[in-house]
N, C-alpha and C positions, 0 to 999 in steps of 0.2 A: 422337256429337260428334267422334269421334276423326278422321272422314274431312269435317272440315270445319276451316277455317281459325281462329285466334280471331280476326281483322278477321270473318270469318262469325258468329262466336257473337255478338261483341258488335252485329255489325247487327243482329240476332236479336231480343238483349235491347232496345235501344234502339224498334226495330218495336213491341214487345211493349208494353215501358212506356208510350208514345206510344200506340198504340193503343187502352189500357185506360184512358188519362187522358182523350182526346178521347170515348171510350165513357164515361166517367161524367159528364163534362159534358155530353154529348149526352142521357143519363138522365135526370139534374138537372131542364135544360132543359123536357125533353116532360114532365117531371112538373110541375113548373111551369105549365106553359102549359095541359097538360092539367085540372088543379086547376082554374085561371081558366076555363076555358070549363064547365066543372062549376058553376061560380056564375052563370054568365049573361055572355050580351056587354053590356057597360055600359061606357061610357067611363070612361079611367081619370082623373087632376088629376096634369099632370106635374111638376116641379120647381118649373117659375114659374107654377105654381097655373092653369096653364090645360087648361080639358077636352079630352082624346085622343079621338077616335071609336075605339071597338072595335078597326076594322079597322088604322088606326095603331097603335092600340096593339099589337096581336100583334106588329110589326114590328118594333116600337122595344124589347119584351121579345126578341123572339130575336136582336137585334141586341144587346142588353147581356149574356146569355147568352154573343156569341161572343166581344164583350171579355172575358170570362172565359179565354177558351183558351190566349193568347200567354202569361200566368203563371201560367197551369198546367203548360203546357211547359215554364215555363222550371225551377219547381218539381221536374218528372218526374226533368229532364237535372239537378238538384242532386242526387235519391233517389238517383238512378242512381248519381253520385260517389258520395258517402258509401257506398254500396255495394259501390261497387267495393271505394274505397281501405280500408276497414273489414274485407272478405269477412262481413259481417251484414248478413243482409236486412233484420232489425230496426233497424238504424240507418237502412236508406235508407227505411224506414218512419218511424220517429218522430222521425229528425233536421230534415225540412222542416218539420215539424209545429211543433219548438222553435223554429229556426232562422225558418221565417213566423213567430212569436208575436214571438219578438227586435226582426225586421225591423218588425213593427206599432207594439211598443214603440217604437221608434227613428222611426216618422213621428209618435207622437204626441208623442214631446218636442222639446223646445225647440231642435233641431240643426240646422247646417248646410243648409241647403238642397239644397244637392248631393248629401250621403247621401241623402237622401228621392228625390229625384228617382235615383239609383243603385241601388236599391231594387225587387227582382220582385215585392213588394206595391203597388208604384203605380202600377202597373195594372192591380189588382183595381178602383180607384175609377175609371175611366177610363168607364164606362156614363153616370154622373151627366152627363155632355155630351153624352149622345144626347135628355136628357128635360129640357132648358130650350129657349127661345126668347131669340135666335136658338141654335142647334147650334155644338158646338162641338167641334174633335176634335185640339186640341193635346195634352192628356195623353192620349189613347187612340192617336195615333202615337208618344207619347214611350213609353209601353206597351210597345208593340210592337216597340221599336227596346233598348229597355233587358231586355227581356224572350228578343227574338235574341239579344242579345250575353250573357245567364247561359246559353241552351241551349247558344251555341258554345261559352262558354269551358266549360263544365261536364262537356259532352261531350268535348271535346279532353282534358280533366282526365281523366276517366276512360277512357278507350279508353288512354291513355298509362301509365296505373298498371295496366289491364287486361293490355297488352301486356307489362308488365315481371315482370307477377308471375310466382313459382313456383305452376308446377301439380303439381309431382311430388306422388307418395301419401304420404300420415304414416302 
């Protein structure tokens, strides 16, 4: 690492975390899917109780699956912070863990709308509008859009604390 930049290391780490998040949802997924086709193609009863044929169905599962990704990422790029700004790998481990639990708490009480909607867990529910009639995909763009903006600022957060910290040896 000596003969590499830290703007290189931290592309590095960022590649790395990103990569291992989108590979376990991708796991998830095919474990899922794979499960259900192990029980039989059978249509599934979506949201507004009406029957999916099989082959719909697969679609509208790996499509709720990729809402999954945008707050995973956004998730990854908080580990990442906390990691950084901590130098514990354990925090950027079990602080998204608290920190998603907080964030659940907080959609399920009685607040502000705007927190909820501020929120990289709210777009974990953002699937539930792939499986009614008609479709609908206002919270799964609001997802997506609330869910960029925790990877940028989180990332910017940390590459900024990365770059300032001492490396010297203790």
């Amino acid at each position: 690492t000596r003969s590499c930049s830290r703007s290189q290391i931290f592309a590095g780490k960022v590649l790395a975390a990103r990569t291992w998040s989108v590979m376990v949802v991708v796991v998830l997924a095919a474990a899922s899917i794979t499960a259900g086709l192990l029980i039989g193609h059978q249509p599934l009863i979506d949201l507004s109780g009406r029957l999916q044929p099989a082959g719909h169905s697969i679609a509208l599962v790996i499509a709720s699956w990729a809402t999954a990704l945008p707050p995973t990422l956004g998730f990854t790029a908080l580990a990442l912070f906390l990691s950084v700004l901590t130098q514990r790998s354990i925090i950027g481990i079990g602080g998204p863990v608290v920190l998603g639990l907080a964030m659940q708490l907080a959609s399920l009480a009685n607040g502000p709308d705007l927190l909820r909607v501020l929120l990289v867990t709210t777009g974990l529910d953002a699937w539930h509008g792939l499986w009614v009639e008609p479709a609908f995909t206002g919270p799964l763009i609001q997802g997506v859009v609330v869910s960029a903006v925790w990877c940028v600022l989180a990332a910017a957060a940390a590459y900024l604390v990365f770059l300032r910290r001492d490396v010297s040896p203790s």
